[in-house]
C-alpha positions as CSV (number, residue, x, y, z in Angstrom):
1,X,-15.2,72.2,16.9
2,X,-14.4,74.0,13.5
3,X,-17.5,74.7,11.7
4,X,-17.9,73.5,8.1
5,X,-19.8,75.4,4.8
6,X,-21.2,72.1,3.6
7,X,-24.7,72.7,2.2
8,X,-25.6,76.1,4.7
9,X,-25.5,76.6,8.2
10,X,-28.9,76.5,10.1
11,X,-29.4,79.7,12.2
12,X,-29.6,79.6,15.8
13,X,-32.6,81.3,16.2
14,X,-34.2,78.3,14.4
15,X,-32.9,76.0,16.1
16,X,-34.3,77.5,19.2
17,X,-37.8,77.9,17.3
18,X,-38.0,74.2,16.8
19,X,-36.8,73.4,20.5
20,X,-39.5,76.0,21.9
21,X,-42.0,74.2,19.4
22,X,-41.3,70.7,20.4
23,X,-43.0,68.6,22.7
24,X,-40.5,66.9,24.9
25,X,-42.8,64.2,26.4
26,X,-44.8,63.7,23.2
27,X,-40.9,62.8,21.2
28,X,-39.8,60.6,23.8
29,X,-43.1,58.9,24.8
30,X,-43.8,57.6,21.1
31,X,-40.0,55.5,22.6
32,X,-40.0,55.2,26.0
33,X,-43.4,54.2,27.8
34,X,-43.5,57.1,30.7
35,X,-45.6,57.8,33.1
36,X,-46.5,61.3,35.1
37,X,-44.7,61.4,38.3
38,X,-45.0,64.8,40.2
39,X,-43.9,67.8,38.1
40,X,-42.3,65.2,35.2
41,X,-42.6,62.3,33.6
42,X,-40.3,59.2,34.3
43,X,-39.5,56.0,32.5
44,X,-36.9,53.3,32.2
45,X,-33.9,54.5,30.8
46,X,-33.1,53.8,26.8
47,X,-29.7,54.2,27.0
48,X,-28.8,51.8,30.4
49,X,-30.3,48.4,31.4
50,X,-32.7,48.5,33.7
51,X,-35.8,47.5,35.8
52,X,-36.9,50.5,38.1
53,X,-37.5,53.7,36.2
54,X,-34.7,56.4,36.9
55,X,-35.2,58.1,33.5
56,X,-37.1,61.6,34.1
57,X,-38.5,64.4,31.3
58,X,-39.2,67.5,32.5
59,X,-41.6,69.3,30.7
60,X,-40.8,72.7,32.1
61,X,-37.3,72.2,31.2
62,X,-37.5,70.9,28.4
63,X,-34.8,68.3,29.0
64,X,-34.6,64.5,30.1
65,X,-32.4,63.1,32.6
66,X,-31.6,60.1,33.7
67,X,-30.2,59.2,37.6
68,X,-28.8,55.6,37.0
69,X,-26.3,56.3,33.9
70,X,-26.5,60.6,33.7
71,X,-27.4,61.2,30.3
72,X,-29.1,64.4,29.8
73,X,-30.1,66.4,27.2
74,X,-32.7,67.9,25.1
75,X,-35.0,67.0,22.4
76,X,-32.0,67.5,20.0
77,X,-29.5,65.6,22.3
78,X,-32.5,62.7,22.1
79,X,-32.6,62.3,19.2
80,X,-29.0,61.8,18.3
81,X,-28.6,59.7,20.9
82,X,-31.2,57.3,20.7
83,X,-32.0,57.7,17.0
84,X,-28.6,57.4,15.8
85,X,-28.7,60.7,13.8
86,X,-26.2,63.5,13.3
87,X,-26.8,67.1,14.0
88,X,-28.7,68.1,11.2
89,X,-30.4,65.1,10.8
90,X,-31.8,65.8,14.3
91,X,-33.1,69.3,13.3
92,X,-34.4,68.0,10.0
93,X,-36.1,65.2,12.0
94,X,-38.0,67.9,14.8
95,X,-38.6,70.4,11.7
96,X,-40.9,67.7,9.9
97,X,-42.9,66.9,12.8
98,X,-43.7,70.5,13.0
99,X,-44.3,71.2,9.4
100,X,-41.5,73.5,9.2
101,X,-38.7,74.1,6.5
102,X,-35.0,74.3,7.6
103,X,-33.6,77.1,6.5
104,X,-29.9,77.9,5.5
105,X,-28.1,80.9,5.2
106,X,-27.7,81.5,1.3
107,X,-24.3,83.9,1.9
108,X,-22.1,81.1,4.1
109,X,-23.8,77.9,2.0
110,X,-21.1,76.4,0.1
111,X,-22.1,75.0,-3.4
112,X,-25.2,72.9,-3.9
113,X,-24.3,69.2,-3.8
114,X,-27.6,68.1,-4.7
115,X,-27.1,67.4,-8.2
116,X,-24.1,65.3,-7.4
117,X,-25.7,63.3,-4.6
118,X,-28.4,62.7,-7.2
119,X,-25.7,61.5,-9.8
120,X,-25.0,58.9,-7.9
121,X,-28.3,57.7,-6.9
122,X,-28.4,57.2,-10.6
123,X,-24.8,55.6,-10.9
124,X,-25.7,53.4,-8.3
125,X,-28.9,52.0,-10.0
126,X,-26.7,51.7,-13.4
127,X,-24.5,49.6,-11.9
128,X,-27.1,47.2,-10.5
129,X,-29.0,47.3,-13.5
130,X,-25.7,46.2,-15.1
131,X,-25.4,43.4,-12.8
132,X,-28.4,41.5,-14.2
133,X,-27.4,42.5,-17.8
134,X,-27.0,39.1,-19.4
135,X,-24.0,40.1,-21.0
136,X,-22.5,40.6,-17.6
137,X,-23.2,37.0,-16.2
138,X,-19.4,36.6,-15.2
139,X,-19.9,39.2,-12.4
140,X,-23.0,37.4,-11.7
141,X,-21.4,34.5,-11.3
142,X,-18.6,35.5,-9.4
143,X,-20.6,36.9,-6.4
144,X,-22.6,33.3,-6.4
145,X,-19.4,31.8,-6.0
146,X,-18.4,34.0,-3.1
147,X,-21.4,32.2,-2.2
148,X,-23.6,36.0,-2.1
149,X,-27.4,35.4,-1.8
150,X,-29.5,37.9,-4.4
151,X,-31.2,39.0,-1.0
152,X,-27.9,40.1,0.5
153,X,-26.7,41.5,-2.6
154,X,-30.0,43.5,-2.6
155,X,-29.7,45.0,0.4
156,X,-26.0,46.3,-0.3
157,X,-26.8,47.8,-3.5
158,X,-24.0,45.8,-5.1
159,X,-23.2,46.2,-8.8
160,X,-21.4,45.7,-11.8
161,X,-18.9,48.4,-14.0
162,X,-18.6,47.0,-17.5
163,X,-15.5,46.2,-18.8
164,X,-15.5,49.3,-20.8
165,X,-13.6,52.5,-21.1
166,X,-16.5,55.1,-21.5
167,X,-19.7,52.5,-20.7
168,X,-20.9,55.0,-17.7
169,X,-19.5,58.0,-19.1
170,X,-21.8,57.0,-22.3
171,X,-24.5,56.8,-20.4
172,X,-24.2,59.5,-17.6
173,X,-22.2,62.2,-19.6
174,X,-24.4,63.5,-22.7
175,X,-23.5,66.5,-21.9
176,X,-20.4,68.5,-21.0
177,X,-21.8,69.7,-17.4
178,X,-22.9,65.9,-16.7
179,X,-19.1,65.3,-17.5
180,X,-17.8,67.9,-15.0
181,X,-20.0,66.0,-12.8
182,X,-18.6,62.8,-13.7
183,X,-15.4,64.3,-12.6
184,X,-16.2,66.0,-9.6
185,X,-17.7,62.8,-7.9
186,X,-14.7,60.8,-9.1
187,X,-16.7,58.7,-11.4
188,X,-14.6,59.9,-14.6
189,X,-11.1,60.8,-15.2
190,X,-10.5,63.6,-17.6
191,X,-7.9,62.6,-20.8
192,X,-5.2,65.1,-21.1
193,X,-5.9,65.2,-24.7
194,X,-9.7,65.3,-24.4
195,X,-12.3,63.8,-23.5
196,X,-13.5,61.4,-20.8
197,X,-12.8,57.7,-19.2
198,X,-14.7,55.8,-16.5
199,X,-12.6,55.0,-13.3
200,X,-14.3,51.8,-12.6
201,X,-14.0,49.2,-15.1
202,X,-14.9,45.6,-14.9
203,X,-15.5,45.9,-11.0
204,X,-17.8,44.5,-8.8
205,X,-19.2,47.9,-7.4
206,X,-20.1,48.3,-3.7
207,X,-21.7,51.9,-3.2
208,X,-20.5,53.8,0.1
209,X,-24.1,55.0,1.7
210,X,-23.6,57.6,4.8
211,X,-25.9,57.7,7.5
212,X,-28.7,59.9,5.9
213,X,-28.9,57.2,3.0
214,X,-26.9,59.2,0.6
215,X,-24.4,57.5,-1.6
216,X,-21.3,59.4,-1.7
217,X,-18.5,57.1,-3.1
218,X,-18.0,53.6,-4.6
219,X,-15.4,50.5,-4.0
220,X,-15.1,48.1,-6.5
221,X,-13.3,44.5,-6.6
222,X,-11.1,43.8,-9.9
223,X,-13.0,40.4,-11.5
224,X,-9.6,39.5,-13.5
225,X,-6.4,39.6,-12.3
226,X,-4.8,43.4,-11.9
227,X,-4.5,45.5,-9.2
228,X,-5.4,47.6,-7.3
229,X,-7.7,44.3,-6.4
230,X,-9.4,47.3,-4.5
231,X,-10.4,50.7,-5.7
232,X,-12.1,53.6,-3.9
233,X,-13.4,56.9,-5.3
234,X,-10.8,59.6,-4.5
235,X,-11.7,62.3,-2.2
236,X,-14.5,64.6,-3.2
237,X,-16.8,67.0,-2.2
238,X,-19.4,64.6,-1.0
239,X,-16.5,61.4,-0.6
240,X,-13.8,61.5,2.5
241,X,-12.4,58.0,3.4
242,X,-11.1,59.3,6.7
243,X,-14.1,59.9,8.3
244,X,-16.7,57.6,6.3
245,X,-17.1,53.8,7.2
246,X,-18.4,51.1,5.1
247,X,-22.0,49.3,6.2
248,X,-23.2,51.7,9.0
249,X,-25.8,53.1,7.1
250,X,-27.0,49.1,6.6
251,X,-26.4,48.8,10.0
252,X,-28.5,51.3,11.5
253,X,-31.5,49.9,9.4
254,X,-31.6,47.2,11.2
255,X,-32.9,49.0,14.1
256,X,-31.2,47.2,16.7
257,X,-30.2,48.2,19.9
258,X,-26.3,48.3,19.4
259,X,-24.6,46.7,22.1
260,X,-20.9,47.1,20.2
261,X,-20.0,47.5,16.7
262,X,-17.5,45.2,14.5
263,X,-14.7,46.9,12.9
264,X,-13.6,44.3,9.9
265,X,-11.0,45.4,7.0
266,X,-12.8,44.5,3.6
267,X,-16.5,45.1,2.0
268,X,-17.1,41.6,1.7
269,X,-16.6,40.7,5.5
270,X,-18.9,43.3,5.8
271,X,-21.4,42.0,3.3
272,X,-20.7,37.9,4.7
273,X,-20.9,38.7,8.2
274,X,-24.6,40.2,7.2
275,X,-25.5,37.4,5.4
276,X,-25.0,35.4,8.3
277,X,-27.3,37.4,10.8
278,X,-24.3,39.6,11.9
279,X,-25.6,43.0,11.5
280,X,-23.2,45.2,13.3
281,X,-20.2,44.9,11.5
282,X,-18.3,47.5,9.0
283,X,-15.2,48.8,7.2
284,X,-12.7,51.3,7.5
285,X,-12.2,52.4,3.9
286,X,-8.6,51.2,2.5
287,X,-6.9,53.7,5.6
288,X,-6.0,53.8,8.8
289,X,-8.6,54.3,11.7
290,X,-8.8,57.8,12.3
291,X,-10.0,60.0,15.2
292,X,-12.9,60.8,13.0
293,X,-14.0,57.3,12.3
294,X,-13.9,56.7,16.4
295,X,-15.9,59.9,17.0
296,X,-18.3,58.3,14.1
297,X,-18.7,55.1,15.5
298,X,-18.7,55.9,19.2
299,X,-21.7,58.0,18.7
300,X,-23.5,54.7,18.4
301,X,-22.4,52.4,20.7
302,X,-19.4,52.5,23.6
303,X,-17.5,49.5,22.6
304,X,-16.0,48.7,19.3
305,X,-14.2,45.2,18.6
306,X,-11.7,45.5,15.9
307,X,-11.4,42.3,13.9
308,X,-8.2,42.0,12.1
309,X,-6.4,38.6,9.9
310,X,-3.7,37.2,12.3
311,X,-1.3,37.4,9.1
312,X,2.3,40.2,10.1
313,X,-0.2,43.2,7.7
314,X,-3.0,42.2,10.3
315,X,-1.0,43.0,13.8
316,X,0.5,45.8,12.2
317,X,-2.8,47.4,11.3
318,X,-4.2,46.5,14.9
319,X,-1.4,47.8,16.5
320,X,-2.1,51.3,14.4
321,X,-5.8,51.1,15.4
322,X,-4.8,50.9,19.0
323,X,-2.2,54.1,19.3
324,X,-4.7,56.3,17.3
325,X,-7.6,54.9,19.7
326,X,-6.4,56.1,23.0
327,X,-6.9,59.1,23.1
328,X,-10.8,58.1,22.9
329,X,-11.2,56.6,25.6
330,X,-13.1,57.9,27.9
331,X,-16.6,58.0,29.9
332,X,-16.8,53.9,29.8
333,X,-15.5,53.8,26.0
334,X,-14.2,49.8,25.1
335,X,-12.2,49.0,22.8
336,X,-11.2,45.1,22.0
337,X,-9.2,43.1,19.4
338,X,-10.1,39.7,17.9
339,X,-7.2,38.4,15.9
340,X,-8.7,35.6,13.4
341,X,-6.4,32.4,12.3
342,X,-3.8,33.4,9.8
343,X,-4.6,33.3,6.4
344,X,-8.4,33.5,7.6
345,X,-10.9,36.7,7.0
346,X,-14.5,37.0,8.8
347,X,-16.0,36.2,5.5
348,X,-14.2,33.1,5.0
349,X,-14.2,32.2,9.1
350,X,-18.2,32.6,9.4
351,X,-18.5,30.2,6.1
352,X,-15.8,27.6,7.9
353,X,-17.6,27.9,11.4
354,X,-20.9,29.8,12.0
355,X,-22.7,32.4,13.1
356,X,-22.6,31.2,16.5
357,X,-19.4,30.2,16.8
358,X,-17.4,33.1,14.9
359,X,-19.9,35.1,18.2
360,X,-18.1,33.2,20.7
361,X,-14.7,34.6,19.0
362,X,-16.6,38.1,19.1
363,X,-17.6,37.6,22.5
364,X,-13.8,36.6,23.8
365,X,-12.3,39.4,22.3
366,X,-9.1,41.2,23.8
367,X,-9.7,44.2,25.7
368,X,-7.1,47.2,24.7
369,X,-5.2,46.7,28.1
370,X,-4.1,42.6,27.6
371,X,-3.6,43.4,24.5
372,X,-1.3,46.4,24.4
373,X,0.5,44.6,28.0
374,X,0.8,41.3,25.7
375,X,2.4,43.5,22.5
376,X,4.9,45.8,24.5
377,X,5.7,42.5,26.7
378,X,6.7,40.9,23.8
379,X,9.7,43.1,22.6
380,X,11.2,42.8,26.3
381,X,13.3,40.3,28.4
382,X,11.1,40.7,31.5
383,X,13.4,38.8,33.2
384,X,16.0,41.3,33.4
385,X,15.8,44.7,35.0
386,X,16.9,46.5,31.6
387,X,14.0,44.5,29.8
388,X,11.3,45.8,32.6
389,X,12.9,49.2,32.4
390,X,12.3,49.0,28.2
391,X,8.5,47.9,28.9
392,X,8.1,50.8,31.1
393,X,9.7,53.3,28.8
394,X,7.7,52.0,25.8
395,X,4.5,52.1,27.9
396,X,4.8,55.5,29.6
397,X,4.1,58.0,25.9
398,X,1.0,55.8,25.3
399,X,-0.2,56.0,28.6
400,X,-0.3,59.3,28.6
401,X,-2.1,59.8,25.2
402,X,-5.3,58.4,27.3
403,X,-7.3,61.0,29.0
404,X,-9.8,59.3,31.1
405,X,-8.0,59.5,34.2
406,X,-9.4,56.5,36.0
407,X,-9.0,54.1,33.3
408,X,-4.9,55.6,32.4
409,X,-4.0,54.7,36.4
410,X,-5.7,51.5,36.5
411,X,-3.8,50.7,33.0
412,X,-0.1,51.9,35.1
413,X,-0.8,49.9,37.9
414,X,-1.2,47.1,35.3
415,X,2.1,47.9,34.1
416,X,4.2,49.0,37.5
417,X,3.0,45.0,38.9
418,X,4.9,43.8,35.4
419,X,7.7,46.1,36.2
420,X,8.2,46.5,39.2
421,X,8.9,50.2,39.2
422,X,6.1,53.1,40.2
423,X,6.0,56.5,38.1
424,X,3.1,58.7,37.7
425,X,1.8,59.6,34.4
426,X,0.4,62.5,33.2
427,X,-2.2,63.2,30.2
428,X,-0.1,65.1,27.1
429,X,-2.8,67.8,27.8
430,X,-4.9,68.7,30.8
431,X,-9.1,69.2,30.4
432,X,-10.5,72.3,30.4
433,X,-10.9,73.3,34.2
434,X,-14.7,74.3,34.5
435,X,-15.5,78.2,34.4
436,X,-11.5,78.8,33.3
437,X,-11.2,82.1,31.5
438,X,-10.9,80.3,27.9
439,X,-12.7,81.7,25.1
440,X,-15.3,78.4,25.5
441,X,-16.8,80.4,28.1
442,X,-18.3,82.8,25.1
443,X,-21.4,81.9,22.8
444,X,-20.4,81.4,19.6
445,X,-19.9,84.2,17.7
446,X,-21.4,83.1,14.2
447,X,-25.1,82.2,14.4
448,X,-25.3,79.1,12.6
449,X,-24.7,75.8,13.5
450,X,-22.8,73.0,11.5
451,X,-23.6,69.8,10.4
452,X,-21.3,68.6,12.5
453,X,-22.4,69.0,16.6
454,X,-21.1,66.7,19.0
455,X,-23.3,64.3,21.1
456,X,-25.3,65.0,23.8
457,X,-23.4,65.1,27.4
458,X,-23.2,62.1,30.0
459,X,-22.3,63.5,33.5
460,X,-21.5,61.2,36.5
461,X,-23.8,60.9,39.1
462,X,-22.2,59.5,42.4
463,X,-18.8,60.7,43.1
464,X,-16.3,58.2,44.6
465,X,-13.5,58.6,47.5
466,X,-10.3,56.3,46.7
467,X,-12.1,53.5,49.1
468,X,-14.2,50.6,46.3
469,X,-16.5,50.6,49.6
470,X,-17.2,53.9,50.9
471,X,-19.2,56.2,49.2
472,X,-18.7,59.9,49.1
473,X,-21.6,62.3,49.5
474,X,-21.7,64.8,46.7
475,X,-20.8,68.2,47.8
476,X,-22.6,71.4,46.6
477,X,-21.1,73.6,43.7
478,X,-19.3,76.4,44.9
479,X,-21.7,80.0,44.9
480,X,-20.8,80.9,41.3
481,X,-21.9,77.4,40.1
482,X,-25.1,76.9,42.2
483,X,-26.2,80.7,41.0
484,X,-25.2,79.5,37.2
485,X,-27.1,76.3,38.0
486,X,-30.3,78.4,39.3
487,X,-30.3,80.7,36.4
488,X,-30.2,77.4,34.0
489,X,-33.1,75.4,36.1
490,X,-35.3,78.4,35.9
491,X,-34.6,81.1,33.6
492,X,-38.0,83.3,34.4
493,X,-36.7,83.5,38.3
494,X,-34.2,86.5,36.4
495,X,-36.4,88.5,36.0
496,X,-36.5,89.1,40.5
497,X,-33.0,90.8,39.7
498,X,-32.8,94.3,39.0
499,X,-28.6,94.9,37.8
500,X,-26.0,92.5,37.0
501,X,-23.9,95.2,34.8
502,X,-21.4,94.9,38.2
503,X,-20.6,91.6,36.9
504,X,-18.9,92.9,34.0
505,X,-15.9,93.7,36.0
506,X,-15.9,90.9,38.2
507,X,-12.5,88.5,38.0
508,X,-13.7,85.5,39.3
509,X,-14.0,82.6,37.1
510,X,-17.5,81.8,35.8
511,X,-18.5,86.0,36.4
512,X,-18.8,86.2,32.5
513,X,-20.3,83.1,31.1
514,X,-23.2,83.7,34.1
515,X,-23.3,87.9,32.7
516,X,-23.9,86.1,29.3
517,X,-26.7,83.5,30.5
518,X,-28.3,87.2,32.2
519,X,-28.4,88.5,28.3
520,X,-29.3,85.9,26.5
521,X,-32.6,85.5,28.9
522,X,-32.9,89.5,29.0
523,X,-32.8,89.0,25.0
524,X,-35.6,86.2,25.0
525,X,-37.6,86.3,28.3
526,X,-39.8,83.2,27.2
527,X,-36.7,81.1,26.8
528,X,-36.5,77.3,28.3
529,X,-33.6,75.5,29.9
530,X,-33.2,73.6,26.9
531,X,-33.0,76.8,24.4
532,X,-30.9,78.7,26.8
533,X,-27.5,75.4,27.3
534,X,-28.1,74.5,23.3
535,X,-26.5,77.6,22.5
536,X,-23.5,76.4,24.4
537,X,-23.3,72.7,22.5
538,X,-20.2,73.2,20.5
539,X,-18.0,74.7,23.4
540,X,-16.4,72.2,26.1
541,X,-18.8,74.6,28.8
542,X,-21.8,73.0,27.6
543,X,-21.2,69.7,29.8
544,X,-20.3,71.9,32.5
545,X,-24.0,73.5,32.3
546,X,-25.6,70.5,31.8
547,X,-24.0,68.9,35.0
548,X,-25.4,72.1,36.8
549,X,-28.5,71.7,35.5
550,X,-29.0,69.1,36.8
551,X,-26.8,68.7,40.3
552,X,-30.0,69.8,42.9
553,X,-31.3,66.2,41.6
554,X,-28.2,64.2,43.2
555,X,-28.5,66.5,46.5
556,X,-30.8,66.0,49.7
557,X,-33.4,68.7,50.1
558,X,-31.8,70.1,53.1
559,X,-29.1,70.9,50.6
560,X,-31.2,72.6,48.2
561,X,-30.8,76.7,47.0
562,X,-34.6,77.6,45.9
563,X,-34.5,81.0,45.0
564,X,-32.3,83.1,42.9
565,X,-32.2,86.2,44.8
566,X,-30.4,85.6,47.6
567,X,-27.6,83.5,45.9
568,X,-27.2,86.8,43.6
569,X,-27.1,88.8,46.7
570,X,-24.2,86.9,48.5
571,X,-22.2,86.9,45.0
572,X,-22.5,90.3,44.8
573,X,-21.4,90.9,48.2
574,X,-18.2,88.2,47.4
575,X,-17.6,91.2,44.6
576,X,-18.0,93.7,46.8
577,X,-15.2,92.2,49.0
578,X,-13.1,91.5,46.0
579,X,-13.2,94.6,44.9
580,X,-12.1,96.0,48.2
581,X,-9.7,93.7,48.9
582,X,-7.7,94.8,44.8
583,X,-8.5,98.4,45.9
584,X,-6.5,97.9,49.2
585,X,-3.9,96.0,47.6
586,X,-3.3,98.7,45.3
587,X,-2.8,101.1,47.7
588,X,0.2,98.8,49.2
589,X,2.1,100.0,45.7
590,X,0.8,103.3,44.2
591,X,-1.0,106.4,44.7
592,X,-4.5,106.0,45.0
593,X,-6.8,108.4,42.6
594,X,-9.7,110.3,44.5
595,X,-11.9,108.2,42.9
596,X,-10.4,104.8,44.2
597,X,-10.4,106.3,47.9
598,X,-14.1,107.6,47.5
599,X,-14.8,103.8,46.0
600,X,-12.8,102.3,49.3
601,X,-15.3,104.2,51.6
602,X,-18.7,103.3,49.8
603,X,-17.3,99.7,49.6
604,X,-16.4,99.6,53.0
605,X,-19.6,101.4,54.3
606,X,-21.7,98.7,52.3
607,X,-19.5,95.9,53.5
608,X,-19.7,96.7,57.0
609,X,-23.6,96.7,56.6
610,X,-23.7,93.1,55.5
611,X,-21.0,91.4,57.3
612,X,-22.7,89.3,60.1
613,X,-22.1,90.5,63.9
């Protein structure tokens, strides 16, 4: 993940301060009620229904796990996934319980935003100061016959632009840096001939809030007839539509445990469906859902329902929503469409019905696989072979945009019973194979860490043979992986090694990413489990590591590797042979150097030692 300059990056070596700082049980207990059990502390899971606690926190580690759903992570990880806040948010978070101050570095900080975020704080209380401005009782009026409550209109921070060319620029913009400002956060528009005129004029104004409470942007309805009927603040520093979505901030306020979010079309859906005790609905910002707005919205929940008008625009917007949403899918992901009568909205369907019974509609949603079967169906003859042969032609390039393997060959199958026909598809790019030789096997190179950090990791924890009935037992991780796994569980047991520089020239795949676990502990001997994988977050390795931190958990103890030592041992011995075995090789199509020969009898003389009899 590309790193962004947006207000400093926060250096690693804080970020481990804080984790080595933080008291794992102490965050989580004040959440989940746990209780000491051996060496940790266990609890019923947060993230997955259940009755018998399978959640465990080490305190050792520094990390929690959980054996019914997977998740793991750290206090970091935690906190972003059961708190709902982003990256920073998490270190800011952990930093004031200790009393500390984040720091950011002041030479790769872009500009300072502050000012701006504070304009419009100040825009946004102008506009709802406006609101009740008896000279403005038409836009009062207007939102009581949209049949608005004060409450709800409260809690949304709606307001009112004047109908006026310069009303907030005459108000924000006394002087000429205020009307840069202006400018820069898209409130003003700059005349070519001089001077300054407010964007939003005689507009009901609905502020766009992120999810740290900051307001970033405005939309505003037209009162009279014009268009757009919709505006939106243009793209600015602080503002970007594509990866922004209207009501989440209102949503996670609430508090509520999420068990999907609603994706409507319009701010006032948003704002009627609240009124009406629907709390988990929000809007896509006059474009197209994006990858960005999926990664947003899946970081709080792992089904979205995407509500859309049943009108020719409607379809065609769901059917945009569900090509740029398969390549989401993945590790349980839902996705569902509710198509609402034509001519019908969700504001105007809860007023008609109720809360109860626009749920029911909620609750019989779609699911992505009827639905995309019912829409490509729908353009064929299935009863003739060319039509079947069109369905499986238009299915095949979405299929393979889908990822998660399980859930693309289920979804073919679907398809090859309506067809008739059998053809495997493939995804458009293969994942990462653990340990490859890809530059994700390497730290980071700049110490600082973004804003934006990806969630923490789920891993499976049974593995499954083709049979629905039979259940595989999970096999150990090859040598490389269990010694990588070792050196995660327990980084003090490094210090029973004495030389791992013969790693440096080893080929096999995982050689280097375990020589730079060795250094990072040699750098900070006092380092925890949850220090050492969090320098790993932002590379697609650091689900690898947390799947080996925690695999002795899923094995029986007979299976267990204890110690350190000898797993080093017998990997340096597989080296040993390795090496050998290139050396001979070698010899099969050159000249061997003195050297290489002398090499071929001390590896051979050491091999011979330590090959069993």
């Amino acid at each position: 993940m590309k790193e962004r300059k947006l207000e400093g990056r926060i250096p690693d070596s804080f970020i481990s301060d804080v984790l080595a700082k933080t008291d794992l049980i102490e965050l989580i207990g004040a959440r989940v009620n746990l209780k000491k059990s051996g060496s940790n502390h266990m609890g019923c899971c947060p993230f997955h229904q259940e009755n018998t606690p399978s959640f465990s926190v080490s305190a050792t580690k520094q990390l929690y796990h959980c054996f019914g759903c997977g998740v793991s992570g750290n206090a970091i990880g935690f906190l972003m996934e059961h708190d709902r806040l982003d990256f920073v948010s998490a270190i800011e978070e952990l930093s004031a319980r200790l009393g500390m101050e984040v720091p950011r570095d002041k030479k790769e900080a872009g500009p300072d935003n502050r000012p701006l975020y504070q304009l419009l704080a100040n825009i946004q209380l102008f506009y709802q100061q406006q609101l009740i401005n008896k000279d403005n009782q038409h836009a009062k009026d207007y939102l009581k016959n949209r049949g608005l409550t004060g409450e709800i209109v409260k809690q949304f921070a709606i307001g009112y632009a004047p109908e006026s060319w310069d009303a907030l620029t005459k108000a924000k913009g006394i002087s000429q840096q205020a009307c840069e400002q202006l400018v820069t956060t898209g409130m003003s528009i700059k005349k070519d001939q001089g001077g300054y005129y407010d964007r939003f004029r005689d507009r009901i104004m609905f502020p766009i809030i992120d999810r740290r409470g900051r307001t970033v942007g405005f939309g505003g309805r037209i009162l009279t007839k014009g268009e757009p009927k919709y505006l939106n603040s243009p793209e600015t520093p602080l503002f970007h539509k594509s990866r922004e979505v209207y009501g989440l901030y209102q949503v996670l306020q609430t508090k509520q445990k999420l068990e999907h979010l609603l994706v409507v079309e319009g701010y006032m859906d948003v704002v009627g469906l609240a009124q009406f005790g629907i709390h988990y609905a929000v809007a896509t910002l006059g474009t197209a859902l994006t990858v960005d707005h999926l990664q947003l919205l899946f970081r709080h929940c792992n089904k979205l329902i995407f509500c859309f008008d049943g009108d020719k625009a409607g379809i065609n917007a769901a059917w945009r929503a569900l090509e740029n949403s398969l390549g989401a899918i993945k590790n349980g992901r839902q996705m569902q469409f509710l198509f609402l009568p034509e001519g019908e909205d969700p504001d105007s369907m809860i007023r008609k019905e109720s809360k109860e019974a626009f749920e029911v509609r909620v609750a019989n949603a779609m699911p992505l696989s009827k639905y995309m079967q019912s829409h490509l169906s729908e353009q064929c003859d299935l009863s003739s072979v060319d039509g079947r042969s069109q369905l499986a032609s238009l299915a095949r390039p979405l299929l393979a945009k889908i990822q998660d393997e399980v859930y693309r060959d289920l979804l073919n199958q679907a398809f090859q019973k309506i067809t008739g026909t059998v053809h495997k598809i493939s995804p458009q790019s293969e994942a990462d194979r653990p340990f490859s030789n890809s530059s994700d096997n390497q730290i980071p190179s700049v110490g600082y860490r973004s804003e934006f950090r990806g969630s923490g990791y789920k891993t499976p924890y049974k593995k499954f043979n083709k049979s629905p009935i039979r259940v595989q037992k999970a096999k150990p991780p090859s040598l490389m992986r269990q010694t990588i796994g070792r050196v995660l569980q327990d980084p003090e047991s490094v210090k029973e090694l004495e030389d791992w520089t013969w790693l440096e020239s080893y080929q096999e795949s995982g050689a280097q990413l375990l020589l730079q676990l060795l250094q990072k502990i040699k750098e900070s001997p006092q380092i925890t489990t949850a220090q050492l994988i969090e320098y790993w977050r932002d590379t697609s390795m650091y689900s690898h590591l947390m799947a080996l931190v925690n695999w002795q958990n899923d094995l029986a103890m007979e299976d267990k590797r204890q110690e350190l030592a000898p797993l080093f041992l017998r990997l340096q011995e597989n080296a040993k042979k390795a090496k050998l075995q290139n050396l001979l090789q070698e010899s099969k199509t050159r000249p061997l150097t003195t050297q290489e020969k002398q090499a071929i009898q001390q590896l051979l003389l050491e091999t011979s030692k330590t090959s069993p009899k």
